[in-house]
MILUMGU-662197 format. One record per residue (C-alpha): z, x, y; residue in one letter. Coordinates in steps of 0.1 Angstrom, whole numbers, plus 5000, padded with zeros to 4 digits. Each point is the difference from the previous one (the first is absolute). Layout:
% residues N
(rec (Z, X, Y), "A")
...
This chain:
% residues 294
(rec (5000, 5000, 5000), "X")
(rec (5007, 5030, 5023), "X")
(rec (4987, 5028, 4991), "X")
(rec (5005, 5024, 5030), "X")
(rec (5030, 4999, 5017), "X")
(rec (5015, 5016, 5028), "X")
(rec (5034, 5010, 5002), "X")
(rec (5017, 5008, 5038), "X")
(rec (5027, 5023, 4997), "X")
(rec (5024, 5007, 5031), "X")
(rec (5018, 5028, 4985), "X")
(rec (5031, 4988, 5001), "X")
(rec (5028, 4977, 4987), "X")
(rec (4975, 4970, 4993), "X")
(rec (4977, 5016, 4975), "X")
(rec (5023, 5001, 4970), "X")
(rec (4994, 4962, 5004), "X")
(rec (4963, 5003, 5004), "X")
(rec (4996, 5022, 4973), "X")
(rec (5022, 4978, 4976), "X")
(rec (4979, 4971, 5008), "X")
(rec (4964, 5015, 4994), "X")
(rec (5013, 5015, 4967), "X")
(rec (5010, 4961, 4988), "X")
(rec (4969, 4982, 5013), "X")
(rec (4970, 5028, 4994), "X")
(rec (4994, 4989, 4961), "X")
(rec (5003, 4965, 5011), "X")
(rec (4980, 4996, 5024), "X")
(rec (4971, 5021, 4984), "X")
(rec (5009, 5038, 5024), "X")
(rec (4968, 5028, 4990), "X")
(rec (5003, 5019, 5035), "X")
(rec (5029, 5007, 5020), "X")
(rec (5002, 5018, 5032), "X")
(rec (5032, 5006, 5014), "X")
(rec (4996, 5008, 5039), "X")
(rec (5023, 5014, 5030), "X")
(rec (4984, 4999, 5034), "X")
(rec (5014, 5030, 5026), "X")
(rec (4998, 4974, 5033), "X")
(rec (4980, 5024, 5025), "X")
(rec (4982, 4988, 5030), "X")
(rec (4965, 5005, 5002), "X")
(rec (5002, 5004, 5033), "X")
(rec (5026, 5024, 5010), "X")
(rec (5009, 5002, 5035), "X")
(rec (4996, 5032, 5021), "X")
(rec (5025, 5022, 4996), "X")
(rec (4992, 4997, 4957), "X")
(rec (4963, 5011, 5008), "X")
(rec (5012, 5033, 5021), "X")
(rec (5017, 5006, 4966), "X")
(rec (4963, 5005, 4982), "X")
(rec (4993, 4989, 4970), "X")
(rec (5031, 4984, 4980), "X")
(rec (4999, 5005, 4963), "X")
(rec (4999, 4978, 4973), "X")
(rec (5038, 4990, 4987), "X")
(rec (5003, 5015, 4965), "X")
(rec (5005, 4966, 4974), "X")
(rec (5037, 4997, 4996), "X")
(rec (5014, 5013, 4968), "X")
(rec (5011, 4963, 4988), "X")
(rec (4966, 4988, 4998), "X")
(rec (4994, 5019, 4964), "X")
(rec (5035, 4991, 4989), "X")
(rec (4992, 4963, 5004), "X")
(rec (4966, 5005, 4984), "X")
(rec (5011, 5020, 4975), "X")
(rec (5030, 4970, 4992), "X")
(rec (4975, 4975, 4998), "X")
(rec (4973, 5023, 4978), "X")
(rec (5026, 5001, 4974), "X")
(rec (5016, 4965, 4999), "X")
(rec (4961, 4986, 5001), "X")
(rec (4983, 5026, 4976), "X")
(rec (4969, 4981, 4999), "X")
(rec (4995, 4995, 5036), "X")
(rec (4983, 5020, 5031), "X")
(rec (5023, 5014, 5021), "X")
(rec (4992, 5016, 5035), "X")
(rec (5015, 5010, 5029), "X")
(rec (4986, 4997, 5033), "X")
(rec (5016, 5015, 5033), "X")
(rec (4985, 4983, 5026), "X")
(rec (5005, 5012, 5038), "X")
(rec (4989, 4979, 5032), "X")
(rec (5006, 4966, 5016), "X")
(rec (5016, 4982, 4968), "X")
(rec (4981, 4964, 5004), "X")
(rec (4969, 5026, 5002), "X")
(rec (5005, 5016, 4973), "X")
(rec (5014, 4967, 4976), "X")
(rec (4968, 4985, 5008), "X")
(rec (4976, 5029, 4995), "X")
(rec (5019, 5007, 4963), "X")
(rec (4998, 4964, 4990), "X")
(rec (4964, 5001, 5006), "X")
(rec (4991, 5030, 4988), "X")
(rec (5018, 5000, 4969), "X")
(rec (4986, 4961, 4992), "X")
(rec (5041, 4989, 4998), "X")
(rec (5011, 4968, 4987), "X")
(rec (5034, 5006, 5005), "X")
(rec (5025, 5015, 5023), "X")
(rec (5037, 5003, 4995), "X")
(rec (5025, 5003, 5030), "X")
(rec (5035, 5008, 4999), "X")
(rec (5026, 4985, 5027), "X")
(rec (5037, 4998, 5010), "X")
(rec (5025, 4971, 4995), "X")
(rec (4996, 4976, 5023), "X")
(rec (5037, 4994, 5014), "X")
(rec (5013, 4973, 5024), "X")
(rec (4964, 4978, 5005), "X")
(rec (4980, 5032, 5012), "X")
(rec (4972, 5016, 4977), "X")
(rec (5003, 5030, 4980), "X")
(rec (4972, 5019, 5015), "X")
(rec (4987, 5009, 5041), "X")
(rec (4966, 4993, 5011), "X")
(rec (4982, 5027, 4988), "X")
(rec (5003, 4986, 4962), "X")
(rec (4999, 4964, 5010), "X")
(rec (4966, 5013, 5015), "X")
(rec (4988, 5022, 4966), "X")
(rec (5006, 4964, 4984), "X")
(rec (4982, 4981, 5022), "X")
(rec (4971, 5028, 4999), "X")
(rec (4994, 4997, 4965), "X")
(rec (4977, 4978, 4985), "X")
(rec (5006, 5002, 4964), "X")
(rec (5031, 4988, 4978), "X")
(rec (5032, 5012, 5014), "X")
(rec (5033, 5009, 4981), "X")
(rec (5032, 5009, 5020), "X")
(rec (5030, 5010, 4985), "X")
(rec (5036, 4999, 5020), "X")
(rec (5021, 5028, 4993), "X")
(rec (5022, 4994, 4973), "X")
(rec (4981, 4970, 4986), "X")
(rec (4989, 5003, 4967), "X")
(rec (4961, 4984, 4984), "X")
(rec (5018, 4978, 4975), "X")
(rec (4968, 4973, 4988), "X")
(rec (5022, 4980, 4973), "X")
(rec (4999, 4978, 5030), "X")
(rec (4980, 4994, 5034), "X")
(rec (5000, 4979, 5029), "X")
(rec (4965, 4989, 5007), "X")
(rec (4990, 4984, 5036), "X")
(rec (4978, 4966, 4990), "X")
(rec (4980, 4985, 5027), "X")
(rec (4975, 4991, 4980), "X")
(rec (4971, 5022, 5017), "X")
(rec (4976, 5015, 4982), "X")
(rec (5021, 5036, 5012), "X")
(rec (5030, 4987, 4977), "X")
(rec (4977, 4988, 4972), "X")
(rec (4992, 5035, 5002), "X")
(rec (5035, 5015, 5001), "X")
(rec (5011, 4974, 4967), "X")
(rec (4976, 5017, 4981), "X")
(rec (5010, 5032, 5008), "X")
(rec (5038, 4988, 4996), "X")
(rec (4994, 4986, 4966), "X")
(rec (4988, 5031, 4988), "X")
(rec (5030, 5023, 5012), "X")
(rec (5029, 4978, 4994), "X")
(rec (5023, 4987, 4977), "X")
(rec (5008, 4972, 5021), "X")
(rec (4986, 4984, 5030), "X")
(rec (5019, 4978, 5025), "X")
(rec (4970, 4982, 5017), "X")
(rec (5012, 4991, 5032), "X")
(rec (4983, 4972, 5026), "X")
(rec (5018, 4999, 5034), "X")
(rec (4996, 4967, 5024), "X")
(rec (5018, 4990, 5033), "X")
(rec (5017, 4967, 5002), "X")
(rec (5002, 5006, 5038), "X")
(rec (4964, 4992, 5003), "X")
(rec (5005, 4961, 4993), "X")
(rec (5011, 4997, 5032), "X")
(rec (5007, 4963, 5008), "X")
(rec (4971, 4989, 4975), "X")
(rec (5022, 4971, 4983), "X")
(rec (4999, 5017, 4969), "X")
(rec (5030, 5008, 4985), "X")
(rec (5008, 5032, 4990), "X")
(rec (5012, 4995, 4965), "X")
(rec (4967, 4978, 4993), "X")
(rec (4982, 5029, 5014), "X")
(rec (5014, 5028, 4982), "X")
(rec (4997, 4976, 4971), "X")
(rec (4959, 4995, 4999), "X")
(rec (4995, 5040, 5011), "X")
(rec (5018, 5011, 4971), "X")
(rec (4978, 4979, 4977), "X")
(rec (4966, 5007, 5018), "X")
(rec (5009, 5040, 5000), "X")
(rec (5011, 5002, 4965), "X")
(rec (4965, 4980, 4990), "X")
(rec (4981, 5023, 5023), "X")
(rec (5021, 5026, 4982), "X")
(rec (4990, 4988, 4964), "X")
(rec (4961, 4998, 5009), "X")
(rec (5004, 5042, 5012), "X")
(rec (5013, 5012, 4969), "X")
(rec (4973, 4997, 4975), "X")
(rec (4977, 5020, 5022), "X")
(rec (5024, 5026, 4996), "X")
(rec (5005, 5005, 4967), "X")
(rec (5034, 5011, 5006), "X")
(rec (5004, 5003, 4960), "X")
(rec (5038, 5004, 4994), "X")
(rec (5028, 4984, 5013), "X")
(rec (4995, 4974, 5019), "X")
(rec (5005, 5006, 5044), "X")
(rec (5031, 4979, 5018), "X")
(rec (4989, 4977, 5024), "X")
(rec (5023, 4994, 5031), "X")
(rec (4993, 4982, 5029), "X")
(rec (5025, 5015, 5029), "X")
(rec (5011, 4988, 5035), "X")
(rec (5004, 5018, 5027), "X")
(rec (4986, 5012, 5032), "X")
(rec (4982, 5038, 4998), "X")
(rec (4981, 5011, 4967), "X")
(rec (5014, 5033, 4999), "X")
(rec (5033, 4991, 5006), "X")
(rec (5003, 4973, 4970), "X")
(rec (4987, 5023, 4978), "X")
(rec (5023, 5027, 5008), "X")
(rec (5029, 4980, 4996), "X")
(rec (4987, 4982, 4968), "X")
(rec (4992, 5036, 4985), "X")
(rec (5029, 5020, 5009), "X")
(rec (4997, 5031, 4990), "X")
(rec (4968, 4994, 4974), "X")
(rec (4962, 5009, 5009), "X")
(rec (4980, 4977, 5017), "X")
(rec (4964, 5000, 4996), "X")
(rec (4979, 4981, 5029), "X")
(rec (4961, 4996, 5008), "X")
(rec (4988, 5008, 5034), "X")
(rec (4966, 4998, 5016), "X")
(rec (5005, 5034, 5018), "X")
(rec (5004, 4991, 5038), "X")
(rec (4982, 5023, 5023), "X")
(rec (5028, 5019, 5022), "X")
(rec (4994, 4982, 5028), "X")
(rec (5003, 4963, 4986), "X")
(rec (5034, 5014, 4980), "X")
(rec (5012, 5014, 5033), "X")
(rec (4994, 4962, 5019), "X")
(rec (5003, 4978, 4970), "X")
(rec (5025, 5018, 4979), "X")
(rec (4996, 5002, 4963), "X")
(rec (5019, 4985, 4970), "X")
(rec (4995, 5031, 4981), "X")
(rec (5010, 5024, 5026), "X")
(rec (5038, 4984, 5004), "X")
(rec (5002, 4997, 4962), "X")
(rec (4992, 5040, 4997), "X")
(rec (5025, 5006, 5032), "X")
(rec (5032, 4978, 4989), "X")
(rec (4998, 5001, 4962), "X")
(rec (5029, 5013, 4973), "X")
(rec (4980, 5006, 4976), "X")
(rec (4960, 5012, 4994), "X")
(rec (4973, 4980, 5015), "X")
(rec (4963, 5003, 4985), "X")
(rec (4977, 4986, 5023), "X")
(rec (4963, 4992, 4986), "X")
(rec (4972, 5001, 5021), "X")
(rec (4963, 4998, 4990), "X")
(rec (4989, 5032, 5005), "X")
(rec (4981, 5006, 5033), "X")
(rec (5006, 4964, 5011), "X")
(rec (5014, 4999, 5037), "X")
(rec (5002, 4967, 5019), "X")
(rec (4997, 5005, 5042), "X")
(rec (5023, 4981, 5024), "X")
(rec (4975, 4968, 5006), "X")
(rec (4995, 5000, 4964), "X")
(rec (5036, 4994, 4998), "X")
(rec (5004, 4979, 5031), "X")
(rec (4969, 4979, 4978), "X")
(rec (5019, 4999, 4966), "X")
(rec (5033, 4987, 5015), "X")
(rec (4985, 4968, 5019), "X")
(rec (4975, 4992, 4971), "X")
């Protein structure tokens, strides 16, 4: 399913985690290539007082680079490893590796998020809202654990998508469909009448999806979930277990305006979030202005 993948490593506390996670998922999800990659941030442009210095050299790669390659060579003997030492503007660089090395994966390691704010600044909010492939980000301490997964259902073709993948990776799949009561308004309907009929029209829509998945073992939950943000009923109802959502891979600009699902699930989460993208796919911000009044 994803065959080349590539692996950002900080060179710090977070990788362990990173590492951890790739080693659980690569024979799973179908790993042949892996590139793990450290970009040295340098300015392309370097102001005035850098160019009197002439020519700066080239960093040397930093030493952990081979001992992480060498980890994952011998816990994944059949897979090939690499290691990339990247220097220059790092949303640059993400972009130019992901093309040229045809990924279909790329794996991000985070902090915690603590008290409401999200475990990463803007320059890896940015790298995930750059890349336009399948995303997996791993918090620090978190641990890829697929006997069970949280899976976002909105029914889009994107989480049609994402079940398939799910089904094939997990154990167990929580399937959950968030809806807002708070939209009724003062429509006369009651809400317990409401919540009634949507439950029985979702898990119908539900039972039509699964035969075109072939999701062959056990048998995905269905739950149909109240509450007001996607991303923050499916933290809460996944705790500190993965959570695997479909996105249609905003353009930077409409995630900036708009905001994106996805992106607050990656930023906020306990636990691993796998975010499946069809690969390429980017949707711009009137596309998006388009597919929310339609």
């Amino acid at each position: 399913m994803f065959k080349n993948v590539l692996v950002m490593l900080g060179l710090d506390h977070r990788d362990n985690s990173v590492l951890d996670a790739v080693i659980e998922a690569a024979p799973l999800l179908g790993f042949e290539r892996l590139s793990l990659a450290h970009i040295h941030n340098r300015d392309p442009l370097p102001g005035p007082l850098a160019a009197l210095a002439g020519n700066r050299p080239m960093p040397e790669a930093p030493p952990e680079m081979e001992e992480a390659r060498a980890r994952v060579a011998a816990a994944l003997p059949g897979l090939a490893v690499e290691a990339l030492h990247l220097v220059g503007t790092p949303e640059v660089e993400l972009r130019a590796a992901v093309d040229s090395h045809d990924i279909d994966l790329v794996v991000l390691g985070r902090n915690p998020a603590v008290d409401g704010q999200p475990g990463w600044g803007s320059s890896r909010r940015k790298l995930l809202r750059l890349t336009t492939c399948s995303v997996l980000v791993v918090p620090y301490g978190s641990r890829l654990n697929l006997e069970r997964v949280v899976l976002g259902m909105d029914f889009s073709q994107y989480a049609t998508l994402c079940l398939g993948v799910a089904c094939r990776i997990a154990k167990g799949i929580d399937c959950v469909y968030q809806y807002d009561t708070s939209t009724l308004g003062d429509s006369g309907v009651k809400h317990a009448e409401f919540r009634e009929k949507l439950h029985q029209h979702a898990r119908e829509w539900f039972d039509e999806i699964l035969p075109q998945i072939g999701y062959g073992g056990r048998r995905p939950n269905f739950i149909a979930h109240s509450g007001g943000k996607v991303a923050d009923v499916l933290i809460g109802y996944a705790k500190h277990d993965p959570i695997v959502m479909g996105s249609r891979g905003l353009t930077p600009l409409a995630a900036l305006l708009l905001g994106s699902s996805a992106d607050r699930t990656a930023s906020h989460s306990l636990g691993p979030v796998f975010i499946v993208r069809k690969k390429g796919a980017t949707m711009n911000l009137m596309e998006r202005l388009f597919h929310r009044t339609s």
